[in-house]
N, C-alpha and C positions, 0 to 999 in steps of 0.2 A: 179202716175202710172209709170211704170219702161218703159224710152223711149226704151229700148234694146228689149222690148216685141212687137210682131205684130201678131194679131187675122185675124185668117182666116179659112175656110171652110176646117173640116177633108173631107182628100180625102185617094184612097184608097190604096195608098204608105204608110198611115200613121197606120194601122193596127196593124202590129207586134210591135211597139213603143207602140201605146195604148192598147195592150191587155196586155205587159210585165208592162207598169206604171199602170196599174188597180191591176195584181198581185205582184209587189214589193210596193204599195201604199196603193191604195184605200181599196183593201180587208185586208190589216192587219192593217187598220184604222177605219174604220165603223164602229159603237159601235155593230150593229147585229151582222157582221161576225165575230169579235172579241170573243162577248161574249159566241161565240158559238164554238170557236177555228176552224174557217175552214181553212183546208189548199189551199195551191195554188202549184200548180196551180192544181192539181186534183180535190180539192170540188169546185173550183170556177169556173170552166171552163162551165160547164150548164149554169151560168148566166153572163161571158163575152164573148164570141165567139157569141152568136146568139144576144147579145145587139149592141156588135162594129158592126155587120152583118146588124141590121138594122137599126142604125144610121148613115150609108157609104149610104143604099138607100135611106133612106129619106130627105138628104140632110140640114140638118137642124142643125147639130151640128158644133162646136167649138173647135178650137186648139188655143194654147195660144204656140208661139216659140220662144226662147232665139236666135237673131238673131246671134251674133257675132258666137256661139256653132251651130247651127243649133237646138239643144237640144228642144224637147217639156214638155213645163215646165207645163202644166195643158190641162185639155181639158173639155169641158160639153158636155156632150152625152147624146142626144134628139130624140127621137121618135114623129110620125103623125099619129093621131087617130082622130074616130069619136067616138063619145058615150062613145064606150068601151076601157078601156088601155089594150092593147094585153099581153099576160100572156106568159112567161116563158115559152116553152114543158120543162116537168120535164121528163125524161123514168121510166117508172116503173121498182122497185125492185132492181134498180144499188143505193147499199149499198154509193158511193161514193154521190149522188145524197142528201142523207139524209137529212143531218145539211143544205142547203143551201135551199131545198124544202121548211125547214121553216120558213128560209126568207123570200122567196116569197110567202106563203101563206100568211105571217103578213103582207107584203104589200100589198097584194089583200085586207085581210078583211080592213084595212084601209079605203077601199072606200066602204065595202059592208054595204048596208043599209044607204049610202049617196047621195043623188040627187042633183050633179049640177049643173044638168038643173034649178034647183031653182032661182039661182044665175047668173050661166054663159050658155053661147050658149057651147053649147057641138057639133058643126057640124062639125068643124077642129080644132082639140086640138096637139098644142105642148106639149108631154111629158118630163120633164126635168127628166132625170134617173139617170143620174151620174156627181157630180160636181167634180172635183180632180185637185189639186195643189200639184206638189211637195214639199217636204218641203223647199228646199233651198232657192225655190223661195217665200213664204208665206209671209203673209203681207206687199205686194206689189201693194195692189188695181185687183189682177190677177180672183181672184174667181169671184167675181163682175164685171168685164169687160167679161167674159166669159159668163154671164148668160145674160148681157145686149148685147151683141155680137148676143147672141142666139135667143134671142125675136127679135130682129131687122129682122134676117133671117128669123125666123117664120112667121112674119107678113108681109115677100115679096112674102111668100109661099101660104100666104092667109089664116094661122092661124089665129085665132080669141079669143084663152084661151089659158093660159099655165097652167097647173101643176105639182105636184113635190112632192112626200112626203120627207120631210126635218124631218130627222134621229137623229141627232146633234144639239147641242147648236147654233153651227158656221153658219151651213147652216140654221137654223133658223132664227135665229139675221138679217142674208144675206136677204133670203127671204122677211123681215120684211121690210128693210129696201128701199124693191126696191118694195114695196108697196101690195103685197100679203096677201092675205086674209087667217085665218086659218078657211078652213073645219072642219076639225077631227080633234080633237089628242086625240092619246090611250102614258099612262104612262105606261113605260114599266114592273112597278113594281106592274101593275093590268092587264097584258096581261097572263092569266093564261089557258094551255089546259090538258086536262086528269088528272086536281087538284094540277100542277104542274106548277111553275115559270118558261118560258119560256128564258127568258133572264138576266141572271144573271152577275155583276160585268161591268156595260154601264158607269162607274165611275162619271163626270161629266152631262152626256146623261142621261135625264130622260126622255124622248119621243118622238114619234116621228106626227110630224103633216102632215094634207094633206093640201098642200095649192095651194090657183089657183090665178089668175089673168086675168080681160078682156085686151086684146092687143091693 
């Protein structure tokens, strides 16, 4: 792990940084929004503004900062739920809204028609929503320290389960490795709506899974 890194709680100085590294990063990274060409910051703004919004309240999320720079070199962004994972407001009929809408519906159904009350206590759920590394800084130990940074807070908060749908190979592999369970996974190349392929050109990315973890 990179000594020059030090993990700590986003706070709410650190906003315009993580909303500008979600849209010079994360959103022309993600095999969804990729595949689906959204731009930024106009399509993507419905789904960073009201996530960084309530990953600042709930207190549970992670910055990763290049100390020498000041520069924040990743972040995981986390949400606190019961039961249910809170959804996105999409506005109706705002043509910009479109392509991103159905991201977030592919992430909904992900869970629809899955019970993890089977498995896991669903009373205080950490939701992991967004993991993001710079590139410069990338394989550095930094995604992994982010997501274990994150559970640790979670469970001072009185979490009890995290989950995550993991989009990617990478964040998969991650997931896997720090002991998550795979719920779901839908292939992207059998996510079909209106008799039409949904996501096309995920290159490497062939699925995406739900997965959870007791804390």
């Amino acid at each position: 792990m990179d000594n020059k890194i030090i993990y700590r709680k986003l706070q709410e100085t650190d906003r315009d940084s993580i909303e500008d590294m979600l849209y010079t990063s994360f959103i022309l990274e993600d095999p969804l929004e990729v595949s689906l060409g959204i731009e930024c910051p106009r399509e993507a703004r419905i789904l960073v503004e009201p996530l960084v919004g309530w990953a600042l309240a709930d207190g549970v999320s992670v910055v990763a900062e290049h100390v020498p720079s000041r520069e924040l070199a990743g972040v995981c962004l986390n949400t606190v739920d019961s039961e249910v994972k809170r959804s996105i407001p999409v506005p109706a009929g705002d043509p910009d809204c479109t392509k991103m809408k159905v991201v977030l519906d592919f992430l909904d159904d992900m869970r629809d028609g899955v019970d993890l009350r089977k498995q896991f206590s669903m009373t205080k759920v950490v939701d992991i929503r967004i993991i993001n590394v710079l590139h410069k800084y990338a394989g550095k130990g930094i995604g992994r320290a982010l997501v274990e940074e994150s559970l640790l807070l979670a469970k001072d908060h009185g979490c009890v389960t995290a989950c995550a749908e993991a989009t990617g190979v990478f964040s998969q592999k991650l997931f896997q490795c720090l002991g998550f369970t795979t719920v779901n996974e839908v292939f992207y190349s059998n996510y079909i709506k209106d008799g039409m392929l949904v996501f096309n050109n995920t290159g490497i990315h062939r699925s995406c899974r739900l997965v959870a973890k007791t804390l």
